[in-house]
C-alpha positions in Angstrom: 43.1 -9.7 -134.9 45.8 -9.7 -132.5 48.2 -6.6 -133.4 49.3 -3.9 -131.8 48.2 -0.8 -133.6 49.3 -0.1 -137.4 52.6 -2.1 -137.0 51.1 -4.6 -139.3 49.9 -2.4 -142.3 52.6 -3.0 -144.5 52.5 -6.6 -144.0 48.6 -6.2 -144.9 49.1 -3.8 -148.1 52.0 -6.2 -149.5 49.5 -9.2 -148.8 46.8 -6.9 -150.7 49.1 -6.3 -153.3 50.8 -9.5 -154.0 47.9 -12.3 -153.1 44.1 -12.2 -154.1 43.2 -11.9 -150.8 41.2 -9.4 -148.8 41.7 -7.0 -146.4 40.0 -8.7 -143.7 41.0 -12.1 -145.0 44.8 -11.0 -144.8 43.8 -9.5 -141.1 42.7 -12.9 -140.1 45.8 -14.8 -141.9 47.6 -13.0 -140.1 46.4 -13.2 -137.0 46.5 -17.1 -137.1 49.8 -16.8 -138.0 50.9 -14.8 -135.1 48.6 -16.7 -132.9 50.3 -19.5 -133.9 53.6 -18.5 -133.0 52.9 -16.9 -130.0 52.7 -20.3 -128.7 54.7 -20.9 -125.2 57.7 -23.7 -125.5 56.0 -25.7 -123.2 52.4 -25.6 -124.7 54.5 -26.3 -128.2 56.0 -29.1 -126.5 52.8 -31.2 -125.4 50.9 -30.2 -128.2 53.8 -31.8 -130.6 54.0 -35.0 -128.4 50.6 -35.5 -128.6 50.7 -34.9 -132.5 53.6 -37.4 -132.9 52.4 -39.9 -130.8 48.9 -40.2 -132.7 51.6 -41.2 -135.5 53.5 -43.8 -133.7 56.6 -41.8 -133.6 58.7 -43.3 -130.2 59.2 -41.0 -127.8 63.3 -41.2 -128.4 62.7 -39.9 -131.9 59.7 -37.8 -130.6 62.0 -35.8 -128.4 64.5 -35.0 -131.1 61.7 -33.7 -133.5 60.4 -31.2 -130.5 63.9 -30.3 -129.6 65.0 -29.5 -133.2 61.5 -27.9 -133.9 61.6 -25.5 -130.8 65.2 -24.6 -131.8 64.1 -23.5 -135.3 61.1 -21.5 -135.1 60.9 -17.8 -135.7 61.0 -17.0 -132.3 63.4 -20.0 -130.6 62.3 -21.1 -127.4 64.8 -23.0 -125.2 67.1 -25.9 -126.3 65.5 -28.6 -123.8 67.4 -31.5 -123.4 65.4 -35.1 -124.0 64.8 -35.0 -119.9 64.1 -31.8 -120.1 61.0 -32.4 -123.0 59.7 -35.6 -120.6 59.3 -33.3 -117.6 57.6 -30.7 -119.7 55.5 -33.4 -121.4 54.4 -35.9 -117.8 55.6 -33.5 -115.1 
């Protein structure tokens, strides 16, 4: 699990507590979750590109989507700027 010492114990007990989960299935909830935020912006970027291109979204709209995504995670990256998503995405 990827924490740092006890600082997630009371996010485990209050999972324990308030869900039918685990211990060790809370541990591991967890840890996707904060695996899945520790994401860098521009990893987040090509993954989402890639994503919304398998559904046909255009790249104009595409763009949008990332930038408005990446502004409004828990942990904002950057505001990119269309250009700034294309260079991320082909270099």
């Amino acid at each position: 699990m990827v924490t740092d010492g006890d600082s997630i114990d009371p996010l485990l007990d209050h999972l324990q507590r308030s869900t039918p989960l685990r211990r060790s299935e809370a541990e591991r909830l967890v840890g996707e979750v904060l695996a899945w935020f520790s994401e860098d912006p521009d990893s987040f970027v090509r993954r989402r590109h890639r994503e919304l291109q398998r559904r046909g979204v255009p790249n104009a709209e595409a763009y949008g989507r990332i930038a408005h995504e990446l502004a409004g995670r828990p942990v904002p990256g950057p505001r990119l700027s269309d250009r700034q998503i294309r260079r991320v995405i082909y270099g």
